[in-house]
C-alpha positions in Angstrom: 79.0 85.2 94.0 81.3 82.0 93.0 80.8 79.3 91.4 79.9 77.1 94.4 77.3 79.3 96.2 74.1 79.5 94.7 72.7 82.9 93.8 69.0 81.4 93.8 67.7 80.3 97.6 67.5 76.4 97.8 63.9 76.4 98.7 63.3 78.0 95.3 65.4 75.1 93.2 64.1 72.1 95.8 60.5 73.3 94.3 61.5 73.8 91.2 62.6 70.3 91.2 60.2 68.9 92.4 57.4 70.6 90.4 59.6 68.9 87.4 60.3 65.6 88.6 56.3 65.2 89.2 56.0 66.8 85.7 57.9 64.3 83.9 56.9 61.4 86.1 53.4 61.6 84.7 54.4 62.7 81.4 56.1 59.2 81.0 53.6 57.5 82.8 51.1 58.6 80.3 53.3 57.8 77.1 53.0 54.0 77.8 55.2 50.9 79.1 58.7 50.7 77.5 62.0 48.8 79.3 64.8 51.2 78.6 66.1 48.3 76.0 63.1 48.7 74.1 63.3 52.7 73.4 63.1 53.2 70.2 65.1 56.3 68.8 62.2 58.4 69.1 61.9 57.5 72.8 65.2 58.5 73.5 65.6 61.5 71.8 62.3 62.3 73.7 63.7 61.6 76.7 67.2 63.8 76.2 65.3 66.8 75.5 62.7 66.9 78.6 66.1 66.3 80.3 67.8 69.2 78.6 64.6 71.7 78.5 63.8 71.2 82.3 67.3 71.8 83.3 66.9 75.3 83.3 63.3 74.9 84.8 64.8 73.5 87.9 67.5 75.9 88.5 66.7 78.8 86.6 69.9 80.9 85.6 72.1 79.1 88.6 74.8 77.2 87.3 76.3 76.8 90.7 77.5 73.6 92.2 75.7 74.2 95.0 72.0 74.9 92.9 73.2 71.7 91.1 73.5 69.8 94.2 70.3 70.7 95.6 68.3 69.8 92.4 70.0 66.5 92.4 69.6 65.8 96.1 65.8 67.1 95.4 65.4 64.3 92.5 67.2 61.4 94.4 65.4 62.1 97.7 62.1 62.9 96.0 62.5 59.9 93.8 63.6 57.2 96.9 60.4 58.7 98.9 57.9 57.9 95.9 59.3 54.3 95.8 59.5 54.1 99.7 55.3 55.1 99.8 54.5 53.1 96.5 55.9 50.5 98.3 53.1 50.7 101.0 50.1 51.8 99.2 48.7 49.6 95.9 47.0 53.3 94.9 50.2 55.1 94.4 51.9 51.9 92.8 49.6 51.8 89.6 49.8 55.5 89.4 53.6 55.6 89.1 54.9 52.4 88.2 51.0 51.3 86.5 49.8 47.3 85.9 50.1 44.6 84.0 48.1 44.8 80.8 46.1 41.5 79.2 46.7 41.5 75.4 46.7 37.8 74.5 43.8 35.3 76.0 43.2 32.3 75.0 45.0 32.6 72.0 42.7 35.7 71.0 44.3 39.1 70.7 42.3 41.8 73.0 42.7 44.7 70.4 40.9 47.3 72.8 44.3 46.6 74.8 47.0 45.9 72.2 45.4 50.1 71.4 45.6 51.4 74.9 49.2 50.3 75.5 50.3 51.6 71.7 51.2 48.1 70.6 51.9 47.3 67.3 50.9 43.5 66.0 54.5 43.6 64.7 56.1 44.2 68.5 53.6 41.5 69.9 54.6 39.3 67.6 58.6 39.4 67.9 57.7 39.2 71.6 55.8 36.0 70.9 58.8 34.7 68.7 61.1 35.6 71.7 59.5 33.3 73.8 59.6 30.5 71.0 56.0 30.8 69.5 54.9 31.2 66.0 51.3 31.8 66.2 49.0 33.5 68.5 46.9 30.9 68.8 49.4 29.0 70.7 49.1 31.2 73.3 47.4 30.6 76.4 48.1 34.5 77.8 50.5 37.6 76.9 50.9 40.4 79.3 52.7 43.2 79.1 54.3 43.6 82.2 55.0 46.8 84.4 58.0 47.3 83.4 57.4 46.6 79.6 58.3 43.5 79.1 55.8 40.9 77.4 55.4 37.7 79.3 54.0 34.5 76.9 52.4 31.6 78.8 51.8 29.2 75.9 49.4 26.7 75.4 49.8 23.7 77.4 50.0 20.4 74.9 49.3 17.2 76.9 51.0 13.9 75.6 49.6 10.7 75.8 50.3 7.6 74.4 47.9 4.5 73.0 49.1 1.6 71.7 51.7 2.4 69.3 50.5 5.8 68.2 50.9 9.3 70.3 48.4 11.0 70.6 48.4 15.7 71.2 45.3 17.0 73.1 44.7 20.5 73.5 44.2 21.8 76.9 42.2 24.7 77.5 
């Protein structure tokens, strides 16, 4: 057989693929909320080896073009369909793409969170100086988002003013 005809059937590597994609799907579901810019080396380095040790799950021993175009049809097709039906269905949305996690209120840090989503007071804090805030007690919320980025909705400081003299008032 050449190089472009696969010596494996297609059903065989469309399954393969699939079994894989599902796999890792819920693999890096379960390892937490991270934007690509926030992988550390470790994540990354994760990442490139599942890519590398599935490779040969998906297609076995072919290394044909054609075995390589069916695992990558398999993935983009596989991968558009998931999005298409989480698109529809709340259910399949916070099982692949999750939701948003609480981990500031009221300017009190929920820890049992902060834990859950492998947060470090560290990260939380550069995320807080990000958004222009030096203490968490100026902090009306912090979420971390879907798609692991922290959003900071800060205190609100009302401003009045009396005669001659201004005057800050907490909101809460």
């Amino acid at each position: 057989m050449g190089p472009l005809v696969s010596a494996i059937p297609f059903v065989q590597i469309f399954t393969r693929t699939a079994v894989i994609y599902f796999v890792v799907l819920i693999g890096l579901r379960l390892t937490g909320k991270r934007e690509i810019g926030q992988f550390t080396p470790f994540d990354l380095v994760l990442v490139l080896l599942i890519a590398n040790a599935v490779q040969n799950a998906m297609v076995g021993p072919d290394t044909s073009l054609s075995g390589g175009i069916v695992a990558a049809l398999t993935l983009l097709g596989i991968n558009y369909l998931v999005s298409a039906i989480a698109d529809r269905s709340r259910i399949l949305q916070e099982l692949t793409v999750g939701k948003p996690t609480l981990l500031i209120h009221d300017g009190k840090v929920i820890e049992s969170n902060l834990t859950r989503e492998k947060i470090t007071y560290d990260e939380l804090e550069a995320a807080l100086r990000e958004h222009g805030i030096n203490k968490i007690s100026d902090v009306q919320g912090a979420v971390l988002e879907v798609d692991g980025s922290i959003s900071v909705v800060p205190k609100v400081l009302q401003v009045t003013q009396t005669k001659k003299r201004i005057k800050y008032i907490r909101r809460h």
